[in-house]
ZADO-1210 file (C-alpha; in nm, 4 decimals, padded with zeros to 6 digits):
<atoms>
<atom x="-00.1525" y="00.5134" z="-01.1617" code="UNK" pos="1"/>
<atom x="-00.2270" y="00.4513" z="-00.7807" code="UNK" pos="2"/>
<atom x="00.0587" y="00.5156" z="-00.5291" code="UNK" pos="3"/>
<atom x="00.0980" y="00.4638" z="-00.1645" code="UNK" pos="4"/>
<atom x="00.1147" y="00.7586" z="-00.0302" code="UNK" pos="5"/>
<atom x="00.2243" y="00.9629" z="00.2746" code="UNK" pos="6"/>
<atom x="-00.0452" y="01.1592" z="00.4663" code="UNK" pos="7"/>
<atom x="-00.1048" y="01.2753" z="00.7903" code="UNK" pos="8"/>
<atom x="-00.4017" y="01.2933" z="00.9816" code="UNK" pos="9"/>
<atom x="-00.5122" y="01.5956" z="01.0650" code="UNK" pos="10"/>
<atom x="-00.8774" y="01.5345" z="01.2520" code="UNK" pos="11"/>
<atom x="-01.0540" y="01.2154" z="01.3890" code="UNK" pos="12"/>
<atom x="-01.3907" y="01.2118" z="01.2664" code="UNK" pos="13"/>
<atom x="-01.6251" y="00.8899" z="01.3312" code="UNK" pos="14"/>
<atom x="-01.4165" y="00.6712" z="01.5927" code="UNK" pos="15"/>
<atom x="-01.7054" y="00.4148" z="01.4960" code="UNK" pos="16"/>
<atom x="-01.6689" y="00.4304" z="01.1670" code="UNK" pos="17"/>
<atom x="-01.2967" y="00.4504" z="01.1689" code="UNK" pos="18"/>
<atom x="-01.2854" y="00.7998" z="00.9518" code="UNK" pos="19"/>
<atom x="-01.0332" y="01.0440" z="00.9829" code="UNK" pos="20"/>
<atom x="-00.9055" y="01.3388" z="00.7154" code="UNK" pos="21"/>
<atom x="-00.5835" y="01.3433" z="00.6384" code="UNK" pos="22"/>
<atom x="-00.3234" y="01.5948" z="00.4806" code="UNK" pos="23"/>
<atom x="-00.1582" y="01.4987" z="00.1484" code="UNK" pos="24"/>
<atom x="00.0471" y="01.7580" z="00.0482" code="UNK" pos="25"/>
<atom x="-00.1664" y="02.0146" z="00.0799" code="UNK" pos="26"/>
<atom x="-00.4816" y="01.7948" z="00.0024" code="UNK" pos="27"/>
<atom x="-00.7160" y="01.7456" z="00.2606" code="UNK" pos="28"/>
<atom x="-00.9547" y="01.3779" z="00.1972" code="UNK" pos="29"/>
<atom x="-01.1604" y="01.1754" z="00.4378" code="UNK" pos="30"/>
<atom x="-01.0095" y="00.8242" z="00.4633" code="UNK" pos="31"/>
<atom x="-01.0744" y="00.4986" z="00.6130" code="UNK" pos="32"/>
<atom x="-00.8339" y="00.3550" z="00.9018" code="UNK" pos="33"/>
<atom x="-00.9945" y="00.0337" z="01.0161" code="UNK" pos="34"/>
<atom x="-00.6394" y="-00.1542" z="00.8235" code="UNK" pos="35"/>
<atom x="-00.4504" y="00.0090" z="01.1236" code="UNK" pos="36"/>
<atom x="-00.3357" y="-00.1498" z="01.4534" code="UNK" pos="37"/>
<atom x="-00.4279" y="00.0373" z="01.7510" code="UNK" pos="38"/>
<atom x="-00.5754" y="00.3414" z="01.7581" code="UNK" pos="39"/>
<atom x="-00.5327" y="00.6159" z="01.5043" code="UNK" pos="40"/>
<atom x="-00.4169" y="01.0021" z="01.6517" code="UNK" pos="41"/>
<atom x="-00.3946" y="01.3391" z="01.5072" code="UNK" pos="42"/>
<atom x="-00.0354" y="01.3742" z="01.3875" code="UNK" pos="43"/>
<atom x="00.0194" y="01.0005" z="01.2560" code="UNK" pos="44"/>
<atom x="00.1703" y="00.9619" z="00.9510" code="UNK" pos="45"/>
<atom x="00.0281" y="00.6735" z="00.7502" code="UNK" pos="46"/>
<atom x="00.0815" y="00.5482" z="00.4118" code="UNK" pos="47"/>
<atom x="-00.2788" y="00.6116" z="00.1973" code="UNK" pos="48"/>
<atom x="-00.3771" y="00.3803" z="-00.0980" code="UNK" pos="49"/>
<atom x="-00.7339" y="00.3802" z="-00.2678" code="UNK" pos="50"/>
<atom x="-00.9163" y="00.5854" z="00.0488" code="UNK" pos="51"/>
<atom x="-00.7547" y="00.3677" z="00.2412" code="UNK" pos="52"/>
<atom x="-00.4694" y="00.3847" z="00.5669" code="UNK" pos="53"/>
<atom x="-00.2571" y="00.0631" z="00.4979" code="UNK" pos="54"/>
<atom x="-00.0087" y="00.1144" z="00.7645" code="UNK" pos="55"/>
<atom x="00.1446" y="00.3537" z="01.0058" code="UNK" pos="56"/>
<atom x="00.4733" y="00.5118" z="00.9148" code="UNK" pos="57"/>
<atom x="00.7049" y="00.7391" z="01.0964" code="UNK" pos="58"/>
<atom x="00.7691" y="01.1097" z="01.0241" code="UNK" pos="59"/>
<atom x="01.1166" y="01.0624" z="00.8551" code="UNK" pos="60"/>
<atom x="01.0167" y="00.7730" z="00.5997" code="UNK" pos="61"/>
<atom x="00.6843" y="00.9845" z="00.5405" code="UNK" pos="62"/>
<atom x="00.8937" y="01.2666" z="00.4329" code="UNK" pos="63"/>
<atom x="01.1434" y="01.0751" z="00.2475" code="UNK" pos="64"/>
<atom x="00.8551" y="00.9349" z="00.0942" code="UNK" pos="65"/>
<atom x="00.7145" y="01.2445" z="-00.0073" code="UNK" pos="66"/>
<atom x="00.9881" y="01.4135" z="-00.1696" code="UNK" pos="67"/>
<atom x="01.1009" y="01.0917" z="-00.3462" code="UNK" pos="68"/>
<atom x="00.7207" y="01.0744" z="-00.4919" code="UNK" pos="69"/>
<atom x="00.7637" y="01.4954" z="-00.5891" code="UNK" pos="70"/>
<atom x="01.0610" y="01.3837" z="-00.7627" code="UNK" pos="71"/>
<atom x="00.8493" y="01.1669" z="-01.0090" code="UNK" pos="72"/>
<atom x="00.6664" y="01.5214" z="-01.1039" code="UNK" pos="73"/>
<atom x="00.3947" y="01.4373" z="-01.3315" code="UNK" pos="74"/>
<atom x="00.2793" y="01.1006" z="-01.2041" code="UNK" pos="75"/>
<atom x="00.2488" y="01.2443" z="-00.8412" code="UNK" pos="76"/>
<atom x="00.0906" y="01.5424" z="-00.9071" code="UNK" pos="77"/>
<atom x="-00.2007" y="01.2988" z="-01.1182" code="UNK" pos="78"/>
<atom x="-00.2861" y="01.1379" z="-00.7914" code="UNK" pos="79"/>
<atom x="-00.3030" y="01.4619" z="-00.6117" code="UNK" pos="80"/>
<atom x="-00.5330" y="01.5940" z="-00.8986" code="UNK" pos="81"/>
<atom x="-00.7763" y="01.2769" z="-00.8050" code="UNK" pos="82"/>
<atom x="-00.7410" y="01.3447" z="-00.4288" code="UNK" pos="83"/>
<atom x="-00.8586" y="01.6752" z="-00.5292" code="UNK" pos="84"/>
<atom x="-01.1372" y="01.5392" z="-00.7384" code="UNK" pos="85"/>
<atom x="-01.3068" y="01.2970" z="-00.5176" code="UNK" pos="86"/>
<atom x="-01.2521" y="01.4459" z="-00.2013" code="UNK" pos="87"/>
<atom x="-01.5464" y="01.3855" z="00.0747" code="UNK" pos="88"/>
</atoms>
């Protein structure tokens, strides 16, 4: 299963490249944010899919997010395991 979801970023890395590693609960990956408008700033939330920033969120809906997705239990804490797995 692939979710969207929330993660905040935690360190710019390669403005050309448009990297940037982000905190998922706990998980620190490497992601691209070329998909966002404007530029990207430690302490954005964003909404992660595939490596990927799809779209900026706020803090509230992030956290919502979050807890709704810890709620599922077993399919969110798959994902995790792969963020853990293939982390750059």
């Amino acid at each position: 299963m692939c979710l969207g979801i929330p993660a905040q970023v935690v360190e710019l890395i390669d403005a050309e490249l448009q990297l940037a590693k982000v905190d998922v609960s706990g998980v620190r990956r490497t992601v691209n944010v070329a998909l966002l408008d404007g530029e990207t700033a430690v302490g954005d939330w964003v909404l992660l899919h595939v490596g990927f920033a799809l779209a900026r969120i706020d803090e509230e809906e992030a956290l919502e997010t979050r807890s709704l997705l810890e709620r599922l239990g077993e399919p969110y804490e798959l994902e995790l395991g792969e963020l853990r797995a293939s982390r750059i």
